[in-house]
N, C-alpha and C positions, 0 to 999 in steps of 0.2 A: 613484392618487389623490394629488393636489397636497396637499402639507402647510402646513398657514397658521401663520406665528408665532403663538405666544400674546397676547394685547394685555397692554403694560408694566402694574405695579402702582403706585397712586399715590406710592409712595415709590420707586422706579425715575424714574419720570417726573420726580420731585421731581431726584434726582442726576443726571439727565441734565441739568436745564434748568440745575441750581445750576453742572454742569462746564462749558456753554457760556458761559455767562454768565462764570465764573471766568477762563475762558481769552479770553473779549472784553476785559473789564478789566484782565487782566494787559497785554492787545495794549495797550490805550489808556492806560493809566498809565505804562506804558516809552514813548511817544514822546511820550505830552500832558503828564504828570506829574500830580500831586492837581487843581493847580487849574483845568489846562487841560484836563482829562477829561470830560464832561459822562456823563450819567445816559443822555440823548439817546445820544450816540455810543457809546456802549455797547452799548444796546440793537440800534443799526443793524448793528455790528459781529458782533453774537452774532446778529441775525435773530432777533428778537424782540421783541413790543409791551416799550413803557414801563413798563406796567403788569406787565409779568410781571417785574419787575428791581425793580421796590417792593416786590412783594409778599416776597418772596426776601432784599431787601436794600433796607431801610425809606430808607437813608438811604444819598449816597456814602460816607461814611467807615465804615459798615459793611462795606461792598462793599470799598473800600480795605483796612481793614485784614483783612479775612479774605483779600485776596491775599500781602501780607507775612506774615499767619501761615503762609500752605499755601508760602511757598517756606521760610521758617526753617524748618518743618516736615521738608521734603525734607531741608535740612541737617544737620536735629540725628538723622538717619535714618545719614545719611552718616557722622556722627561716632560710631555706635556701633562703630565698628570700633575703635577706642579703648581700650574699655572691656573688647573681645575679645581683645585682641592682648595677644601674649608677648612683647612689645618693639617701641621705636622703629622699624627697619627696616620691621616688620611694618605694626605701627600705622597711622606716617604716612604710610608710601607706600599705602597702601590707601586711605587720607583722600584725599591728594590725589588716587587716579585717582577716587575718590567726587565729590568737589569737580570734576573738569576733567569728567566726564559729565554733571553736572549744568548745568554753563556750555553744553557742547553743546547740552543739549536743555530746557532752561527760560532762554535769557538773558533774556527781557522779565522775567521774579522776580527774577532781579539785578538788573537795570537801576532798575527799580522801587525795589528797597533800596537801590539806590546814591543815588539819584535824594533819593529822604528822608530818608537820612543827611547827605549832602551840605548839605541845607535848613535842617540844624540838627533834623531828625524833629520836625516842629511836630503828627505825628499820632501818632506811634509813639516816643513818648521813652518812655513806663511802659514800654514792651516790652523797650525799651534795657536800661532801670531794673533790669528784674526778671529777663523770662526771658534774656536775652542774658548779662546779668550773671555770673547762677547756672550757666550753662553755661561761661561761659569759666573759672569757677573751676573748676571739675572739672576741663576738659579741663587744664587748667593744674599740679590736683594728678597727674594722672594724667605728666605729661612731667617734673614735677619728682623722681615717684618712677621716674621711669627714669633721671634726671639722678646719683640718690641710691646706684640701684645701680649704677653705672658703664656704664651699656649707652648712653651716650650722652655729649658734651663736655657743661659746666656753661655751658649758656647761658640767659638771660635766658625760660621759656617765653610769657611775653607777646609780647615782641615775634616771636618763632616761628610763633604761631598769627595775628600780623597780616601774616607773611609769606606766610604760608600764604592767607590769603584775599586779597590782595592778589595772588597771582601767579594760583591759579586761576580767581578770578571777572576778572580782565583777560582771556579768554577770550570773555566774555559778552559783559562791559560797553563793550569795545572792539571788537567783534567786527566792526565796519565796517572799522576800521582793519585788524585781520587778513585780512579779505577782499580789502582794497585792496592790499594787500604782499603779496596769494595771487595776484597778476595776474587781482584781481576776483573772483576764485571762493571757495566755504566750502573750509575744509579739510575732505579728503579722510579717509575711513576712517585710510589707511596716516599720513595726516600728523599725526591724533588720537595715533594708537598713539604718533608718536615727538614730539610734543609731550609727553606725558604722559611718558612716561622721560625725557626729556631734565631735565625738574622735580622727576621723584621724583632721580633721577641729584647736582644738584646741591646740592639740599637735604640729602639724607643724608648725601651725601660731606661739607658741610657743616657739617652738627650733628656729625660721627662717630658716624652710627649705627652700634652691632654688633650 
C-alpha cells in the first residue's frame, strides 16, 4: 500500500512560504538593490501571488530588512567560534573558514549588505547603530584579551576584524570577478579548500598567532 505524505501544518506552510519568499528577495535585492526591487518582482521570482508577500511582509522595507537581519544572523553564528576558542590560531582561522562558507553559499546576503552600506544604509543605520556596534565590541574585547596574554602581536583589533570581512566577503561580493579570473567557471571544491588556507595562512602568520 502507497504511503501518502502527511499534508504540511499551517505554520509549516507558514515557513515554507516565509523561506521562498526570503531567498526571492535576497535574489532581487543583490542585483536590483532597495530601490530597484519591486514587491512585483519578488513575488514573480519566488512564484507567488502578490498577495501572499503582503500578507507575510506588509511592506518592502519589512521584507528588506528581515533579509539583512537573516544574513547578520548567519554571521553573528559564524563568530561564536570566538567566544569558544582557546586562542587566536584557533579562533580566527575557524572565523574565517565560517566567513569564506558563508560567501560560498549566501553571496546575494552580502551583496545586499554591501549594496546598503555602501548607500550610506539609508534603511538599516539603527542596525549599524546598535546590533553591529555591540558585537564588534565583544569581538574586539575578546582579540584584545588575547593581544594581552601574549598569544598574539599588539595590533590594532578594529582594523583586524575590518580585514577580516573585507577579505572573506570579497569572495561573494566579487564573485563575478572570481569567476571571470577562474577562466569563467565557480570555484571548484579543491579551490574553496586552498582559498581558505591560503587567508587563514597569511592573516595568522600576520597577527603572530601562537
Amino acid at each position: 500500500m502507497a504511503s501518502h505524505a502527511r499534508p504540511l501544518s499551517k505554520k509549516e506552510i507558514r515557513q515554507e512560504n516565509e523561506r521562498v519568499i526570503l531567498e526571492a528577495a535576497e535574489k532581487v535585492f543583490a542585483e536590483a538593490g532597495f530601490g530597484g526591487a519591486t514587491i512585483q518582482l519578488i513575488a514573480d521570482v519566488a512564484g507567488l501571488p502578490k498577495a501572499n508577500l503582503h500578507y507575510y511582509f506588509p511592506t518592502k522595507e519589512s521584507l528588506y530588512r528581515r533579509v539583512v537581519q537573516n544574513i547578520f544572523s548567519v554571521w553573528l553564528e559564524a563568530a561564536d567560534v570566538f567566544d569558544q576558542a582557546s586562542g587566536p590560531a584557533e579562533g580566527i582561522g575557524a572565523y574565517i573558514d565560517a566567513k569564506m562558507e558563508i560567501s560560498r553559499r549566501h553571496p546575494a546576503g552580502s551583496k545586499v549588505w554591501a549594496s546598503e552600506v555602501m548607500h550610506r544604509a539609508p534603511v538599516i543605520q539603527d542596525y549599524l547603530e546598535t546590533t553591529l556596534t555591540e558585537w564588534t565590541e565583544g569581538r574586539m574585547q575578546v582579540i584584545q584579551r588575547w593581544i594581552d596574554q601574549g598569544r598574539m602581536d599588539p595590533i590594532d583589533p578594529r582594523h583586524l576584524l575590518y580585514m577580516l570581512w573585507a577579505t572573506t566577503q570579497h569572495y561573494a561580493d566579487f564573485g563575478h570577478q572570481i569567476e571571470t579570473l577562474n577562466d569563467g567557471q565557480p570555484l571548484s571544491d579543491a579551490q574553496w579548500a586552498a582559498a581558505k588556507e591560503t587567508v587563514k595562512s597569511i592573516i595568522l602568520k600576520g597577527i603572530g598567532a601562537r
